[in-house]
C-alpha positions as CSV (number, residue, x, y, z in Angstrom):
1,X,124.9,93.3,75.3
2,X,123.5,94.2,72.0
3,X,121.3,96.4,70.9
4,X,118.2,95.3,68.7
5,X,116.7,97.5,66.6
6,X,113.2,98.0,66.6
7,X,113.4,96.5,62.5
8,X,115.1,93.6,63.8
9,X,112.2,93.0,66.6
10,X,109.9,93.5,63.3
11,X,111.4,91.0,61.2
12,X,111.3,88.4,63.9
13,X,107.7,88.8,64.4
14,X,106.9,88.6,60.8
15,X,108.5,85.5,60.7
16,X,107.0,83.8,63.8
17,X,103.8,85.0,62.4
18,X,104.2,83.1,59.2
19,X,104.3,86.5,56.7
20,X,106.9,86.2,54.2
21,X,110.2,88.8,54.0
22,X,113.3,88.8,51.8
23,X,116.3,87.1,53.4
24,X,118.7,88.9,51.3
25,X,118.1,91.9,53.4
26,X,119.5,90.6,56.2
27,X,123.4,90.2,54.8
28,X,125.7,92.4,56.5
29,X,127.6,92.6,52.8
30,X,125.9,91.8,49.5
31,X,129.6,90.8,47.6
32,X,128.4,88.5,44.7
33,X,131.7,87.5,43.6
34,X,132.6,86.2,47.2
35,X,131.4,83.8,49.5
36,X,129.5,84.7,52.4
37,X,131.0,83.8,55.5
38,X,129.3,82.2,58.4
39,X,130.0,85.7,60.2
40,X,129.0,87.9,58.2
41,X,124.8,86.3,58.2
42,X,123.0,88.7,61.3
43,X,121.2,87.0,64.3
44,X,118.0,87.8,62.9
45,X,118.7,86.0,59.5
46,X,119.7,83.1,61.4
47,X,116.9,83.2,63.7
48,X,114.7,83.6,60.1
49,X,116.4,80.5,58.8
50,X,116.5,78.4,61.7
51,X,112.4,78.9,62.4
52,X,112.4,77.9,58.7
53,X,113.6,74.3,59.5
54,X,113.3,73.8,63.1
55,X,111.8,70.7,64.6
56,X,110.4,69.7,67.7
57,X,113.7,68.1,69.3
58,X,115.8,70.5,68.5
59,X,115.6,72.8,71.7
60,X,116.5,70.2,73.7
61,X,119.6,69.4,71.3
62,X,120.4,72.5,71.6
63,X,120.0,73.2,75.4
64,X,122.1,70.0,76.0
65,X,125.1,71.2,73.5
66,X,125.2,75.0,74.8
67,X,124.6,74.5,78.3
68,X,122.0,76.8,79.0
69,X,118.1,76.0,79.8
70,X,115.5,74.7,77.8
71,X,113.3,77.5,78.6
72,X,116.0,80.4,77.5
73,X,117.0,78.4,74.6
74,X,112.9,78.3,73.7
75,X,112.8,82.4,74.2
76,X,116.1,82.7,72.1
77,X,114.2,81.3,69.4
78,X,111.5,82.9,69.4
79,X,112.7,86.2,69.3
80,X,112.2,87.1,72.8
81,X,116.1,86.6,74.4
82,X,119.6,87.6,71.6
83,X,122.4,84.7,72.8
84,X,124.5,84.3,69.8
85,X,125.9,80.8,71.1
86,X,122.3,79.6,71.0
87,X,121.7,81.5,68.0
88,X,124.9,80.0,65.8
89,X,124.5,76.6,67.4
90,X,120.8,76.3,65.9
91,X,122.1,77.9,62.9
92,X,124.0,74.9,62.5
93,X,122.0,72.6,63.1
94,X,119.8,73.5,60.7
95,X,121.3,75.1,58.2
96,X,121.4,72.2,55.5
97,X,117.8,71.1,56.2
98,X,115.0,71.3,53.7
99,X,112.1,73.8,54.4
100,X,108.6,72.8,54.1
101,X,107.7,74.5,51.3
102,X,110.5,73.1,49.6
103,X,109.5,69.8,50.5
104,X,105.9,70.5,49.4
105,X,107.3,72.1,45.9
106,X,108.8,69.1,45.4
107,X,105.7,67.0,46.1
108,X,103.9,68.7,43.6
109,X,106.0,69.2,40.6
């Protein structure tokens, strides 16, 4: 099992709680000449990103894809559980949506 850092706990509750943080923090390496792989992106960055975009059905996507419970899959998002499974399955599912604000910033301009 994997430890979590009380930071990590920090930055998950800044997000859930809708104050804003820099994702660049989160990078295990900052190589600008390279591509970032999909392992190289921490749980909590994912979590960050996939709270960003998630919608109501996913949860139940998820459950279904991974396996485990609705209800764990529910406290791995929030923050509360670490499963990386669930974690890099919602990563990819939601990785190429839009976030709100982007969709509002569009709206506007």
């Amino acid at each position: 099992m994997k430890m979590v850092t009380p930071r990590q706990k920090t930055m998950v509750r800044m997000v859930r709680s809708g104050n804003s943080c820099n994702p660049d923090m989160f990078y295990l390496h900052l190589n600008k000449n390279s591509n970032m792989a999909f392992k190289e992106l921490t749980p909590v960055f994912k979590l960050i990103q996939v709270a960003q975009r998630r919608q109501p059905k996913d949860s139940k996507a998820i459950a279904e894809s991974t396996g485990y419970s609705q209800s764990h899959v529910a406290n791995v998002l929030a923050g509360r559980r670490f499963n990386d499974t669930i974690t890099n399955t919602a990563y990819r599912m939601t990785n190429r949506r839009q976030t709100l604000a982007t969709k509002l910033a569009k709206m506007e301009g």
